[in-house]
C-alpha positions, 0 to 999 in steps of 0.5 A: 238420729237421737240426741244420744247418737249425735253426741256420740258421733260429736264425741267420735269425730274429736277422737278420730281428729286427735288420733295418730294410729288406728283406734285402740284394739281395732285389729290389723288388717290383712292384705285384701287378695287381687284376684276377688277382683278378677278372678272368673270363678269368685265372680260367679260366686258372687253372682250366684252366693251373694247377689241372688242370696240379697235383698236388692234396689230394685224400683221406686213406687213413681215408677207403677204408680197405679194399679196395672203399671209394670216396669221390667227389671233385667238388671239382676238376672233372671230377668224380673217383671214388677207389677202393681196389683190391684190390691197394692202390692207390688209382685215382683215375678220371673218374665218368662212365659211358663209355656215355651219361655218367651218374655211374658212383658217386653216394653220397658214400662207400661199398663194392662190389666194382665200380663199376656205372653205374646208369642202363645197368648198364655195370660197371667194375673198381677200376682203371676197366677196363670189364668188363661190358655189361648187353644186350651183344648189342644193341652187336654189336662193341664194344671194351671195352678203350678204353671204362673210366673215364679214370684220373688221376695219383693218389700218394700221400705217407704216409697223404695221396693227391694227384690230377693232371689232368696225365699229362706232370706230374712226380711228387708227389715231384719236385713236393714235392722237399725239402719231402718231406724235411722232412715226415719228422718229422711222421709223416704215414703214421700220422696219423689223419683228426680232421676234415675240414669245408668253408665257402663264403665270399665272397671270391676264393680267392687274397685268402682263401689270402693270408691265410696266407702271410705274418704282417705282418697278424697284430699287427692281425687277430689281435691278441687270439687268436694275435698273442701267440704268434708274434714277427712280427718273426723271421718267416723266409721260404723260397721253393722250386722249383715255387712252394712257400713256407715261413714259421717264427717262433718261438712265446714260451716261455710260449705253446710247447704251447699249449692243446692240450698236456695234451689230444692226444697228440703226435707224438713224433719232431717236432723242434725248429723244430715245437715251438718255432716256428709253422711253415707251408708254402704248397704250389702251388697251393692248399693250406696246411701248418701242422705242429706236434706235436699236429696236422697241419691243412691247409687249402685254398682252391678256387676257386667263381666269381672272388668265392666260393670254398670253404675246406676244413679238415683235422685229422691227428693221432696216434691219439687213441682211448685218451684221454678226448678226442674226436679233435683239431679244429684249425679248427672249433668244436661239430663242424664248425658253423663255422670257429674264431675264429682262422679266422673273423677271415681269413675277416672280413677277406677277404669285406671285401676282396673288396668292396672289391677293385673299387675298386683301379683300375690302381695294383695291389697294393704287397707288403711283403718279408714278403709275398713269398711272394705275390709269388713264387707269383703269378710261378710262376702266370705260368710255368705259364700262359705269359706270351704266354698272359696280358694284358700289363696281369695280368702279373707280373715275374719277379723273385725269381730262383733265387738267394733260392730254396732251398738258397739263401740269400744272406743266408747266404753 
């Protein structure tokens, strides 16, 4: 960030600390509907609207680190294959043979020089140009040049490579906008993958990514764990062009570094706000940035059922091969075993949500100014989908205009 954005956030930080009701002209927000969280229907609208229309976490270049590498992405569906070509790119393809539908790949990881189906032998390129039929004589006239593996948007941001379902979206970049800009200082090109580890929980994948975007909960869930290390009460939100979200609070002196500070090397060009402050970035629709100067650590929430979804954690770090410690692992604790105590307490406390959930009735879900990143990825939701697509009854207003959206920022003008 630039001198300019630290000032500003410094200044930010010392309004939110002397305030006593929202911002000034920060608008009221209504009572988030129950049911976006169980409803069947709003579910496949996501699905369908929002996840097959968004640019998605996919892999980190470590995972095809040469020419051949392909790693199966089925997280997402369909079912994906990614394949490092040999010019470079990275394609991501549909894995299903264009011939009777089989998975052309089925090892979770893995190299060859083309992708060959093993159920009829059809063989196709890196780029998913089919290139060879086994007993092609017995097809008589086919076309081959409309029978490779369909390819997907795939963009990569340094070392991170995105997956679009959406051939008309915009570009990972005019997606990300300034958030590019911002992650600039984090070297995402030369950071290594650690970790990268998956739980299942039962709970709504919303209730469970709630859980970090806003900090009102932290005094109470994490009270013995990180509540003393972040100042809740100079929590500053930003809220960005296509329903992205961003949260800094300063870290007390005596916490900054924390334990990970004579362990893991750093990442040296990150500057002020990440080494003084919690910083976390919420990026539509499902993913969640924290950054620092140590470690890089998404984390995403996939949705598996309106009750149950899949967290997956990742670990980027500077090259930590020449010292004396295993590679950084920010999430989990013996390997990957399970998730870390500070994780485990969200995940706690998003489980008893879920249960509890039905119980709402109609009177919504009342938030809080501190949770109005919530609020405004919901009404980004609904301009994806379509208001006359969802019912009225699950509807959100759209009532965060452009003027709290930035660069602007009113409490600054």
């Amino acid at each position: 960030m630039t001198a300019i954005d630290t000032e500003q956030l410094r200044t930010l930080m010392d309004m939110e600390s002397q305030r006593n009701r929202p911002p000034s002209g920060f608008p009221s927000l209504p009572p988030v509907p129950s049911r976006r969280y169980s409803d069947p229907a709003f579910y496949e609208q996501e699905q369908q609207q929002v996840f097959r229309r968004s640019w998605l976490l996919a892999a980190h270049i470590d995972e095809l680190p040469e020419p051949g590498s392909f790693l199966r992405w089925d997280i997402a569906e369909p079912p994906v294959v990614l394949v490092h070509a040999s010019d470079g790119t990275i394609h991501a393809l549909i894995n299903r043979c264009s011939h009777r539908g089989a998975p052309v790949v089925m090892p979770a990881t893995g190299s060859r020089p083309r992708l060959t189906c093993p159920y009829h032998g059809w063989s196709y390129a890196h780029d998913g140009e089919l290139i060879a039929i086994a007993s092609d004589r017995d097809f008589g006239a086919i076309d081959k040049a409309n029978l490779g593996l369909p390819a997907l948007r795939c963009e990569r941001l340094g070392a991170l490579i995105f997956v679009n379902f959406d051939s008309q979206a915009p570009s990972l970049e005019a997606s990300l906008g300034s958030l590019i800009d911002e992650w600039a200082e984090f070297d995402l090109q030369n950071c290594r993958l650690s970790r990268r580890d998956r739980f299942t929980i039962k709970s709504n994948w919303k209730i469970a990514m709630e859980a970090n975007m806003e900090v009102y909960h932290v005094p109470m869930v994490h009270r013995k764990t990180v509540a003393a290390a972040l100042d809740a009460n100079r929590n500053v939100n930003t809220f960005y062009p296509g329903g992205h979200g961003r949260m800094v609070a300063p870290i007390p002196q005596s916490h900054q570094g924390g334990a990970w500070k004579t362990s893991w090397p750093e990442i040296k060009s990150a500057g002020e706000i990440a080494r003084t402050c919690t910083l976390s970035y919420n990026v539509f629709p499902n993913l969640v940035m924290p950054l620092n100067q140590y470690v890089v650590p998404p984390i995403q929430f996939w949705p598996n059922g309106t009750d149950e979804c899949i967290v997956e954690t990742w670990t980027l770090a500077p090259d930590w091969r020449n010292h004396r410690e295993s590679g950084p692992d920010m999430w989990t604790e013996n390997n990957g075993e399970k998730p870390s105590l500070v994780l485990r307490e969200d995940i706690e406390m998003s489980e008893a949500i879920q249960k509890a959930m039905a119980d709402t009735g109609e009177r919504g879900i009342p938030l809080s100014y501190q949770e109005a990143r919530i609020y405004y990825w919901h009404q980004w939701a609904d301009a994806l989908i379509g208001l006359d697509n969802i019912e009225p009854a699950l509807r959100v207003a759209d009532v965060i205009g452009n003027e709290w959206v930035h660069p602007n920022e009113p409490r600054l003008a």
